[in-house]
VMD Tcl script that builds the backbone (N, CA, C; Angstrom):
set m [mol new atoms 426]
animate dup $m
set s [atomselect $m all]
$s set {name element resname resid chain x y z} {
  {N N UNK 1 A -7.767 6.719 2.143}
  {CA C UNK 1 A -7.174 7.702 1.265}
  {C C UNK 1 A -5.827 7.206 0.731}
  {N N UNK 2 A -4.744 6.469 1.777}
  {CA C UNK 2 A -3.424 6.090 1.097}
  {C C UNK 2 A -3.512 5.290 -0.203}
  {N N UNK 3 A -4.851 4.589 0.135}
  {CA C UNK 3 A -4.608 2.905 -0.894}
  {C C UNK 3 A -5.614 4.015 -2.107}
  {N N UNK 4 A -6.305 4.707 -1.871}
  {CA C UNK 4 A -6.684 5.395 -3.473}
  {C C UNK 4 A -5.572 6.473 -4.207}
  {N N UNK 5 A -4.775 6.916 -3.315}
  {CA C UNK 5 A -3.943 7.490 -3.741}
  {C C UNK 5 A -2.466 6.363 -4.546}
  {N N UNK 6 A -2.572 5.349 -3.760}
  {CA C UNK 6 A -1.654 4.419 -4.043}
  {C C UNK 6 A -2.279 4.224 -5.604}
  {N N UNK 7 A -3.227 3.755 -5.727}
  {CA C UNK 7 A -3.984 3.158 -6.523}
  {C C UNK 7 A -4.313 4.245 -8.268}
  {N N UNK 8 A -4.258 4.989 -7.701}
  {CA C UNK 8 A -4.343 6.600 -8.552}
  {C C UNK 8 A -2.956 6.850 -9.522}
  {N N UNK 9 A -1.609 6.631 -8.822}
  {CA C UNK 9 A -0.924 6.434 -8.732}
  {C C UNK 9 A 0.186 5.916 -9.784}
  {N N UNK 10 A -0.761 4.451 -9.710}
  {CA C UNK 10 A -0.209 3.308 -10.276}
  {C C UNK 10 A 0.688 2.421 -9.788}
  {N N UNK 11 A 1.296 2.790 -8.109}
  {CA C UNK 11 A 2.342 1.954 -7.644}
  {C C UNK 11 A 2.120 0.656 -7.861}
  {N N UNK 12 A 0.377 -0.390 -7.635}
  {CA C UNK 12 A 0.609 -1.647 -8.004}
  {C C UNK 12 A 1.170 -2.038 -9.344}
  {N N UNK 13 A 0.653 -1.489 -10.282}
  {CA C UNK 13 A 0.943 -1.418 -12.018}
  {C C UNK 13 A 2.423 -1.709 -11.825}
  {N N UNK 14 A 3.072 -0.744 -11.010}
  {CA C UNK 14 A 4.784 -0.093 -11.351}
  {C C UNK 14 A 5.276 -1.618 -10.982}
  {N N UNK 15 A 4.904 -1.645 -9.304}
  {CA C UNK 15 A 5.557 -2.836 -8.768}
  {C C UNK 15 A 4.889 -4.321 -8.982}
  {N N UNK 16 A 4.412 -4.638 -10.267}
  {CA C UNK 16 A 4.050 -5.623 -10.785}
  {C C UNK 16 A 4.517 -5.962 -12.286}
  {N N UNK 17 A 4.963 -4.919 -12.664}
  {CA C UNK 17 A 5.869 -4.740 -13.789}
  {C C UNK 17 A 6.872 -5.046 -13.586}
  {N N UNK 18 A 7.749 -4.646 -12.265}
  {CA C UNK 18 A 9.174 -4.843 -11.812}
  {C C UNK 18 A 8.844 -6.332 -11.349}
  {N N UNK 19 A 7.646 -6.672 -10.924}
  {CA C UNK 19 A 8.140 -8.194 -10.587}
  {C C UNK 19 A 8.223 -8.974 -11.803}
  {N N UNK 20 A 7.202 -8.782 -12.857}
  {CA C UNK 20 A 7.265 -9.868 -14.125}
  {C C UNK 20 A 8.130 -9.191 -14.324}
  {N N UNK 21 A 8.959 -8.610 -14.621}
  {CA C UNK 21 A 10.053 -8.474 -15.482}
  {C C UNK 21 A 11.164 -9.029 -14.801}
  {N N UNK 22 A 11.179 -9.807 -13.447}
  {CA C UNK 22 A 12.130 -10.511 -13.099}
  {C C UNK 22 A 11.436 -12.121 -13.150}
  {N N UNK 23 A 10.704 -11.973 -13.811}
  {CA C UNK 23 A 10.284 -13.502 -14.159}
  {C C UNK 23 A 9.967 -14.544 -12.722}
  {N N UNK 24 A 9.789 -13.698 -11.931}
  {CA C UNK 24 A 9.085 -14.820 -10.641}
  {C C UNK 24 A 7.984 -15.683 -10.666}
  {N N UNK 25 A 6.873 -15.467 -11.690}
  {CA C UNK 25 A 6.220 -16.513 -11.692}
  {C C UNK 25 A 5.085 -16.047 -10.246}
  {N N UNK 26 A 3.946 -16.928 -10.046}
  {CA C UNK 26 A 3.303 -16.912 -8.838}
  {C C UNK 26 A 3.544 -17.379 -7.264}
  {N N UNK 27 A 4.787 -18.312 -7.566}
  {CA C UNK 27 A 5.092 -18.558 -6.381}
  {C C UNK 27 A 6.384 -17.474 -6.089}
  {N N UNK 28 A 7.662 -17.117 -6.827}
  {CA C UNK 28 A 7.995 -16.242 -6.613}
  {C C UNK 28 A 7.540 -14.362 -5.965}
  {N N UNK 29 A 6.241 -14.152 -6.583}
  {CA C UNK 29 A 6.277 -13.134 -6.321}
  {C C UNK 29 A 5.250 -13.299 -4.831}
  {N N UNK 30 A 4.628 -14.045 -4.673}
  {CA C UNK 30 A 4.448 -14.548 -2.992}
  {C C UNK 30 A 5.279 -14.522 -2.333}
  {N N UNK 31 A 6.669 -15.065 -2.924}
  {CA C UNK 31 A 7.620 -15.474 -1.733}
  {C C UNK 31 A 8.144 -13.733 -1.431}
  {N N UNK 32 A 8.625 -13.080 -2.735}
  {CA C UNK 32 A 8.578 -12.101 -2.422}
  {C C UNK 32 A 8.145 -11.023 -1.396}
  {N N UNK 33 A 6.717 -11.163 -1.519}
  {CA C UNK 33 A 5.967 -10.135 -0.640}
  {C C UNK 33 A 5.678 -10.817 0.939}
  {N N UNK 34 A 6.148 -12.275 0.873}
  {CA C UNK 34 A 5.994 -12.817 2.464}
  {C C UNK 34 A 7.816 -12.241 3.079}
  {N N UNK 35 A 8.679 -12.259 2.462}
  {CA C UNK 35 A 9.528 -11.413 2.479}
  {C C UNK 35 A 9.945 -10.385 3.225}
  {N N UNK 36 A 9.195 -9.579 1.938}
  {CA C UNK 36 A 8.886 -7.684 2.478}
  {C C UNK 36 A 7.652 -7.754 3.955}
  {N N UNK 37 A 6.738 -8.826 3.785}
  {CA C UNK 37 A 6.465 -8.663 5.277}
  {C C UNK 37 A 6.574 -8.501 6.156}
  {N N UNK 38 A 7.861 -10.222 6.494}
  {CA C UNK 38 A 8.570 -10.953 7.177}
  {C C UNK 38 A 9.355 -9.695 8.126}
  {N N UNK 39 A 9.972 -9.286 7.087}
  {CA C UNK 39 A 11.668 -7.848 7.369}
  {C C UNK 39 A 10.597 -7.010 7.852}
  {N N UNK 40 A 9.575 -6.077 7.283}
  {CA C UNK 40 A 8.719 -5.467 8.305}
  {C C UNK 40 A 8.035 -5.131 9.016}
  {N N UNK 41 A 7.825 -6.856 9.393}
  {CA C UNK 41 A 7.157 -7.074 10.648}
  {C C UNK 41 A 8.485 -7.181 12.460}
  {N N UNK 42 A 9.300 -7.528 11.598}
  {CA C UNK 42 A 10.619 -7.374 12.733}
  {C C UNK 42 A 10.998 -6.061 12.658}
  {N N UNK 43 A 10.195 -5.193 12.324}
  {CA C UNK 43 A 10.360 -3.370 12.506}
  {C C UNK 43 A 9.248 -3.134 12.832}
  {N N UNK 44 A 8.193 -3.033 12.981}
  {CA C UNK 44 A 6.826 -2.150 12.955}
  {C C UNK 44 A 5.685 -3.281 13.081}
  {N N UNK 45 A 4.560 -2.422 13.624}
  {CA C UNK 45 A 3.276 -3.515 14.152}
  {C C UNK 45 A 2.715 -3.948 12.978}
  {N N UNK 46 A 1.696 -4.746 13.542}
  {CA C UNK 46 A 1.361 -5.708 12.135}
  {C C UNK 46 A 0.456 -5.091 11.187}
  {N N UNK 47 A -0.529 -4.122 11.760}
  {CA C UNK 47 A -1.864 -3.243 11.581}
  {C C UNK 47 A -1.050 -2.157 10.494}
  {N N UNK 48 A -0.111 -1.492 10.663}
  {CA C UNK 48 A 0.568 -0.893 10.063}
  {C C UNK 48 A 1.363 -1.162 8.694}
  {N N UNK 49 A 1.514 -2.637 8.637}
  {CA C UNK 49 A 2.083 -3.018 8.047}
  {C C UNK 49 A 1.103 -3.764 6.395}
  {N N UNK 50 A -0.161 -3.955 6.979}
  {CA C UNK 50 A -1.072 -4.489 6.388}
  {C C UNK 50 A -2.004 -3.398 5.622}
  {N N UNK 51 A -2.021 -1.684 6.193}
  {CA C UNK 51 A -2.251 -0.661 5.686}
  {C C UNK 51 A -1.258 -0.193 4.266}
  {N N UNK 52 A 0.191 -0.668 5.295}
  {CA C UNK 52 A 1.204 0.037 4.061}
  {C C UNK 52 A 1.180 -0.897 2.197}
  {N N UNK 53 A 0.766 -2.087 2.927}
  {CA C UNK 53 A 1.278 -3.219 1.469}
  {C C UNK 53 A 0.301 -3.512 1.053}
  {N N UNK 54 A -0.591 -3.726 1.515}
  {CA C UNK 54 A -2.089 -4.628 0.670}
  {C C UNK 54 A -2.660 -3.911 0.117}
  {N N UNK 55 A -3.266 -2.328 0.182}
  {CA C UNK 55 A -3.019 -1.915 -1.593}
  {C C UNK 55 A -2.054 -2.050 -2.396}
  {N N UNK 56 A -1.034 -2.219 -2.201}
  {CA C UNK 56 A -0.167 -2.859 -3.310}
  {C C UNK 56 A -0.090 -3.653 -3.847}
  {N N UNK 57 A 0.112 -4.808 -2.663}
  {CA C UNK 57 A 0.178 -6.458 -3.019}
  {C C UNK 57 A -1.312 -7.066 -3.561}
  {N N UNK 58 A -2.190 -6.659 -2.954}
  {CA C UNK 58 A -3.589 -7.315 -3.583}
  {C C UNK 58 A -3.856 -7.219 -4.675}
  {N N UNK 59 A -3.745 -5.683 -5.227}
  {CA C UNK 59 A -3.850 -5.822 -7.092}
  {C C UNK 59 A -2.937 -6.934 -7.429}
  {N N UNK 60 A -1.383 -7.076 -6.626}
  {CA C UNK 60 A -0.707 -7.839 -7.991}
  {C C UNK 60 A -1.221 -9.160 -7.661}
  {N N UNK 61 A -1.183 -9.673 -6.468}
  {CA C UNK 61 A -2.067 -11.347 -6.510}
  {C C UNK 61 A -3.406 -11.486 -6.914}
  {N N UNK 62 A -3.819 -10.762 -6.826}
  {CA C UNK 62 A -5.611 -10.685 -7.989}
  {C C UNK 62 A -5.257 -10.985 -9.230}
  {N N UNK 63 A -4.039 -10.273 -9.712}
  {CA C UNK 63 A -3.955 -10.007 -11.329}
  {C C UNK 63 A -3.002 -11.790 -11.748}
  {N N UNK 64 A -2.528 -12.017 -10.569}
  {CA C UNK 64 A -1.565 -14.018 -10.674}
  {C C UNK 64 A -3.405 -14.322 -10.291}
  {N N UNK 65 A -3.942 -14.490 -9.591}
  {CA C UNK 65 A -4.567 -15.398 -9.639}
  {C C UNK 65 A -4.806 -16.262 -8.101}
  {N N UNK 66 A -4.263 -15.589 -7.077}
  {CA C UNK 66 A -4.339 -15.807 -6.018}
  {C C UNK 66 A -5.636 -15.698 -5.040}
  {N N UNK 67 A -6.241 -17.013 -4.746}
  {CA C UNK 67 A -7.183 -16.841 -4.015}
  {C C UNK 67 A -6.726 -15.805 -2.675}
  {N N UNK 68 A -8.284 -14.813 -2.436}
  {CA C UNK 68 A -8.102 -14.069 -1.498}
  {C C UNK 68 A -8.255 -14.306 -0.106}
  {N N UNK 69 A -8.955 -15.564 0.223}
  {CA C UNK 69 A -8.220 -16.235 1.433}
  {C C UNK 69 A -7.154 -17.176 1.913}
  {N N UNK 70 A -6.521 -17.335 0.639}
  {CA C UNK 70 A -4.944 -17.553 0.808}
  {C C UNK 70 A -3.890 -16.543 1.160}
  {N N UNK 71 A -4.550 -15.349 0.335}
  {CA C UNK 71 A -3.718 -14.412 0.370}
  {C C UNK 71 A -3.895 -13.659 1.672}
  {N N UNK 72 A -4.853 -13.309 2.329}
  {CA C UNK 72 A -5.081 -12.679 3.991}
  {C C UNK 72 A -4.241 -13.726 4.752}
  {N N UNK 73 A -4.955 -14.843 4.861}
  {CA C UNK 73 A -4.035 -15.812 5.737}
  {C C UNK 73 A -2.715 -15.765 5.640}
  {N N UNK 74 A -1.929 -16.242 4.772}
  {CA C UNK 74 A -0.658 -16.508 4.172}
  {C C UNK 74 A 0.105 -14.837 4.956}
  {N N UNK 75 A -0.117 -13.818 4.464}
  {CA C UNK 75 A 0.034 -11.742 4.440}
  {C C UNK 75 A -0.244 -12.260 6.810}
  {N N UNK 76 A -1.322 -12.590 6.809}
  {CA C UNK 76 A -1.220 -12.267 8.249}
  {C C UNK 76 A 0.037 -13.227 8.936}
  {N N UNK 77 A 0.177 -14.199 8.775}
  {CA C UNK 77 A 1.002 -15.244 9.158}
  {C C UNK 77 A 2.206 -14.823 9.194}
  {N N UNK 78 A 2.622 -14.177 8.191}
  {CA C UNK 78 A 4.086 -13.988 7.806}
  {C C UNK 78 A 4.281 -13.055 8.636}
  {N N UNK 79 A 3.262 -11.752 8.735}
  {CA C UNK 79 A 3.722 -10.590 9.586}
  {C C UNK 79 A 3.869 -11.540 10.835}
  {N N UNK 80 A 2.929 -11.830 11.270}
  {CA C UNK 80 A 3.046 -11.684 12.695}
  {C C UNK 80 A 4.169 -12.759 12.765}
  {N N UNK 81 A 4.817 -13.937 12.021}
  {CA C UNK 81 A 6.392 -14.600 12.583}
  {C C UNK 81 A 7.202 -12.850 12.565}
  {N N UNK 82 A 7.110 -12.297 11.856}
  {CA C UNK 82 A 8.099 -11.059 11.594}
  {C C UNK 82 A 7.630 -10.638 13.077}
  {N N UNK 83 A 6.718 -10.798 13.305}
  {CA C UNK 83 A 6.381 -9.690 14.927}
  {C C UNK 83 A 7.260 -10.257 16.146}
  {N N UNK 84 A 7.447 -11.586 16.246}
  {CA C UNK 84 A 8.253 -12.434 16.780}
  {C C UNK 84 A 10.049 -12.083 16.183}
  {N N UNK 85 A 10.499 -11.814 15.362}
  {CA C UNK 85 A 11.663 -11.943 14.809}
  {C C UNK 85 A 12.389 -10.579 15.660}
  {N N UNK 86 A 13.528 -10.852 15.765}
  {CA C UNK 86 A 14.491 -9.899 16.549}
  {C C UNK 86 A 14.748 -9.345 15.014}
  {N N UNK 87 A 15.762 -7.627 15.234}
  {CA C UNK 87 A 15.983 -6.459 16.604}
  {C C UNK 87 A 14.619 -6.154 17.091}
  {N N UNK 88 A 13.412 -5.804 16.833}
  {CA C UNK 88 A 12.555 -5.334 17.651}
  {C C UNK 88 A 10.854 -6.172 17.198}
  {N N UNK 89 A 11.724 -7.156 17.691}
  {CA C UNK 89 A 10.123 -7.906 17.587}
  {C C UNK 89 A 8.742 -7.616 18.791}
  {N N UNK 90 A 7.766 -6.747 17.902}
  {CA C UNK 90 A 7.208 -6.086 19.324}
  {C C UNK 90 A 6.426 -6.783 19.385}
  {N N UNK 91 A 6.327 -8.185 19.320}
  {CA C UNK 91 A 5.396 -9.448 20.364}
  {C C UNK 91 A 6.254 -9.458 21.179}
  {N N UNK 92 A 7.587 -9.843 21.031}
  {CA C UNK 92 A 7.851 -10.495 22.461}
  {C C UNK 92 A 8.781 -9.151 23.430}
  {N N UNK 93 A 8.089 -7.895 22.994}
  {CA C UNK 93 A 8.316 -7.330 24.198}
  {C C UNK 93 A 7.343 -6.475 24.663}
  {N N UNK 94 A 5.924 -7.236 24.129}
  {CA C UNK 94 A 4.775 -6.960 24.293}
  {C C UNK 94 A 4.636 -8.073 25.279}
  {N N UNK 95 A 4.955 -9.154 25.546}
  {CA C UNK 95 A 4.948 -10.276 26.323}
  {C C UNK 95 A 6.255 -9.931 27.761}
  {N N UNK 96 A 7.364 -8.872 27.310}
  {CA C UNK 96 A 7.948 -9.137 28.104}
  {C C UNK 96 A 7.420 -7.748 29.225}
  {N N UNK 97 A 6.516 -7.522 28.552}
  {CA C UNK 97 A 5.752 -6.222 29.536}
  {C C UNK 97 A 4.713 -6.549 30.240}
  {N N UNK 98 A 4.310 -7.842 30.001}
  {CA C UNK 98 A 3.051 -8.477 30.585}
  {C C UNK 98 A 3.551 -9.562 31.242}
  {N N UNK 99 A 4.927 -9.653 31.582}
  {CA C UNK 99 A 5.514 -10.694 32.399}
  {C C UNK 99 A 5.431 -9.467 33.914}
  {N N UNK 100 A 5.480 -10.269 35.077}
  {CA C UNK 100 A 5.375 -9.716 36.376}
  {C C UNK 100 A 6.969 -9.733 36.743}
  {N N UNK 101 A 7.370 -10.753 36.583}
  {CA C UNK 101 A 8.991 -11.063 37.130}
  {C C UNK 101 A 9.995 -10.917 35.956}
  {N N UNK 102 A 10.760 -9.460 36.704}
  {CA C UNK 102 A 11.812 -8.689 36.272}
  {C C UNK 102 A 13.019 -9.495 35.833}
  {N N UNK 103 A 13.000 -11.047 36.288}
  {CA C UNK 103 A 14.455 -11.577 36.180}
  {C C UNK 103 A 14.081 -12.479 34.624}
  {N N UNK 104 A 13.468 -12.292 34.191}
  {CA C UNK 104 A 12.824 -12.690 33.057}
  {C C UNK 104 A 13.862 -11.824 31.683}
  {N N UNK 105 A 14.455 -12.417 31.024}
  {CA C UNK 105 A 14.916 -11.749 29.808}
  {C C UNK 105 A 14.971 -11.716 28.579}
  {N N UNK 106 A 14.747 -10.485 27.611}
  {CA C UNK 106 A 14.289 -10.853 26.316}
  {C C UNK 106 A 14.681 -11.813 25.790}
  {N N UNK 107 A 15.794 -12.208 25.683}
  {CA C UNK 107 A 16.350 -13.324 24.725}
  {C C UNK 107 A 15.598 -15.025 25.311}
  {N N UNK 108 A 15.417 -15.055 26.884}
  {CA C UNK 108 A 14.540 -16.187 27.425}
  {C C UNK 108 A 13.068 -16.323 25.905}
  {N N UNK 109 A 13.023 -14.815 26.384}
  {CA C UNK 109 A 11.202 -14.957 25.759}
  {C C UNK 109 A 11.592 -15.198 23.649}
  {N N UNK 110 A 12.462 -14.713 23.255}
  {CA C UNK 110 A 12.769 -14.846 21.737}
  {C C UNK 110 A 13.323 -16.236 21.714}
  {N N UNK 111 A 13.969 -16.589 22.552}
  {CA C UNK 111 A 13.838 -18.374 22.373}
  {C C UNK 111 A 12.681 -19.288 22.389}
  {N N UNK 112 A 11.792 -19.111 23.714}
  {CA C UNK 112 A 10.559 -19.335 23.940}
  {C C UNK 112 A 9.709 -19.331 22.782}
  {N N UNK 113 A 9.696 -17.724 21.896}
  {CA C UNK 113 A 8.803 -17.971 20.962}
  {C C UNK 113 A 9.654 -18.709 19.547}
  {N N UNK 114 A 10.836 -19.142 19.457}
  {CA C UNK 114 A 11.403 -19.905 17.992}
  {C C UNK 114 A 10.358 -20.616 17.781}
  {N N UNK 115 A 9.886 -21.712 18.989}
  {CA C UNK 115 A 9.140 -22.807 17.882}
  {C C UNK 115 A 7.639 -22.514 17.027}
  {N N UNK 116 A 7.110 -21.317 17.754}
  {CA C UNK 116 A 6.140 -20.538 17.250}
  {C C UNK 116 A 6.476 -20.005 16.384}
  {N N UNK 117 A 7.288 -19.799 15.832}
  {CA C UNK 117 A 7.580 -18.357 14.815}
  {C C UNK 117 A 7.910 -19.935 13.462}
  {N N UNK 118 A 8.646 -20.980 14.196}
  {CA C UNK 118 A 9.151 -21.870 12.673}
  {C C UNK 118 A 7.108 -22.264 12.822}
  {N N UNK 119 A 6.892 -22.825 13.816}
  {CA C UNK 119 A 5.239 -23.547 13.165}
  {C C UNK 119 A 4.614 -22.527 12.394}
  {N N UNK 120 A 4.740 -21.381 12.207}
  {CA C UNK 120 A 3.974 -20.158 11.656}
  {C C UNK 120 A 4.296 -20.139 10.156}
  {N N UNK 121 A 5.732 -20.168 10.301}
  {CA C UNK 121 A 6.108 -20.142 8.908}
  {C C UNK 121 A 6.021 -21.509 8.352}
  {N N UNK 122 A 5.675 -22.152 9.073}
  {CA C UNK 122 A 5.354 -23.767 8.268}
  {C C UNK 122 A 3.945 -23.768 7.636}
  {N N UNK 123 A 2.752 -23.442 8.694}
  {CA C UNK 123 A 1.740 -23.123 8.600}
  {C C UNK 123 A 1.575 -22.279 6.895}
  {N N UNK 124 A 1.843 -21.170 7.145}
  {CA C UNK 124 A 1.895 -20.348 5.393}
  {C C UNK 124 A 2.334 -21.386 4.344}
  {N N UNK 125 A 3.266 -21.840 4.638}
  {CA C UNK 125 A 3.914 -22.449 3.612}
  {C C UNK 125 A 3.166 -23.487 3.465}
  {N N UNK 126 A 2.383 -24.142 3.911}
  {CA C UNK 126 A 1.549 -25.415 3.608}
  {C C UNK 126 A -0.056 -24.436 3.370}
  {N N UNK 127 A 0.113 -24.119 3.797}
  {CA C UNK 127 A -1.725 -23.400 2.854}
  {C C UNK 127 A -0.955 -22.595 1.763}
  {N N UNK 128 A 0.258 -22.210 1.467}
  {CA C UNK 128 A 0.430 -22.051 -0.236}
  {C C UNK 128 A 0.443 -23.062 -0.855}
  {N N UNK 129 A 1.175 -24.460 -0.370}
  {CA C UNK 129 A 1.182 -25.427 -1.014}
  {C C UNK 129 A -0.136 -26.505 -0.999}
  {N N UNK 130 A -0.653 -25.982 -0.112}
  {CA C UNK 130 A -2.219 -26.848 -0.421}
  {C C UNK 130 A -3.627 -25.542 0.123}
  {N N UNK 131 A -3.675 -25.146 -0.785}
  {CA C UNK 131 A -4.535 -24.218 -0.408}
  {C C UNK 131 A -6.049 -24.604 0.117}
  {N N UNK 132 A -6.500 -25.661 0.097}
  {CA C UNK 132 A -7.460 -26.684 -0.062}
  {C C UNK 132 A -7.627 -26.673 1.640}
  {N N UNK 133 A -6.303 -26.025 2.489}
  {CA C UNK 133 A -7.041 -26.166 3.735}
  {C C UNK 133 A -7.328 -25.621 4.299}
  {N N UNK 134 A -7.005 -24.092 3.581}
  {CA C UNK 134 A -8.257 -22.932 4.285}
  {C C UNK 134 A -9.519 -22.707 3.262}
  {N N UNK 135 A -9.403 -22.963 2.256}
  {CA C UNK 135 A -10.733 -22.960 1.360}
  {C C UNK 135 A -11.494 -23.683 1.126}
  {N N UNK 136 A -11.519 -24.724 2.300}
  {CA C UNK 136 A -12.688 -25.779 1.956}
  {C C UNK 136 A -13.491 -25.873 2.431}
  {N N UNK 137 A -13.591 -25.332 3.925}
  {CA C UNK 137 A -14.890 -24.732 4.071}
  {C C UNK 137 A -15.562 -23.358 3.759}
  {N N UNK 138 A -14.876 -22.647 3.820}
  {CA C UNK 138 A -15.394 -21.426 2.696}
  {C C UNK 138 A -16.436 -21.601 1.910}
  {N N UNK 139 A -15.411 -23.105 1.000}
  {CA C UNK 139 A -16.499 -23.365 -0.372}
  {C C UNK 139 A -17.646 -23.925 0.193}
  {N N UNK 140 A -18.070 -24.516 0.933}
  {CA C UNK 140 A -19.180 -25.155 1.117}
  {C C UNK 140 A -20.224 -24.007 1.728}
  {N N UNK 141 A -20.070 -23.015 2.169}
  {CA C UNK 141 A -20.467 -21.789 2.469}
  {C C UNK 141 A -21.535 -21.063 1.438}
  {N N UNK 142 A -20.903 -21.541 0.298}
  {CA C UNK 142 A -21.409 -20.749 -0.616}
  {C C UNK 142 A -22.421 -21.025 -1.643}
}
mol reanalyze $m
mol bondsrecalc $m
mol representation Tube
mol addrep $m
């Protein structure tokens, strides 16, 4: 019901207007919405987050031209580094609840996960820049 109401609406229309009219181009308005992910995935779960934006964001990368398994991959990736990102990154205190030993402390476990959170965001950033390496077997699929 949100995303037909979204859709009813016109919010993608609105907020695809406001992006060409700042002239971002296709990689801009990606970077954009990995962004708005990023920031609210370090607030809120990922499931939630993928309800609130992707009726939004999917009309406008359909309408650039964005393959749609770039665009899931790339949209999941980003949240979940955001799920990792402090003030309330609820991976790692989803991890620090599934630790047994109390002397264990958040900031241990938000260090722990840095190098995960930079390979993540490396990860996106190289299937935008070569998209060829999640869509190549796909294509042969078909």
């Amino acid at each position: 019901m949100y995303s037909k109401l979204i859709a009813l609406n016109g919010v993608p229309q609105q907020v695809q207007e406001l992006l060409e009219s700042m002239g971002l181009g296709v990689a801009g308005t990606m970077l954009f919405m990995a962004i708005v992910w990023f920031l609210l995935g370090a607030l809120i779960d990922s499931i939630s987050i993928m309800l609130l934006t992707v009726p939004i964001f999917w009309p406008i990368a359909k309408a650039l031209g964005v393959d749609p398994i770039i665009f899931a991959l790339i949209g999941i990736l980003v949240i979940e580094a955001g799920v990792l990102t402090p003030p309330f990154g609820i991976g790692v205190f989803v991890v620090k609840a599934a630790i047994p030993d109390k002397n264990i402390y958040i900031s241990e476990i938000f260090k722990g996960a840095a190098p995960y959170w930079v390979l993540i965001l490396f990860v996106a950033w190289l299937l935008y820049m070569i998209p060829g390496l999640a869509t190549w077997l796909p294509s042969l699929l078909r």
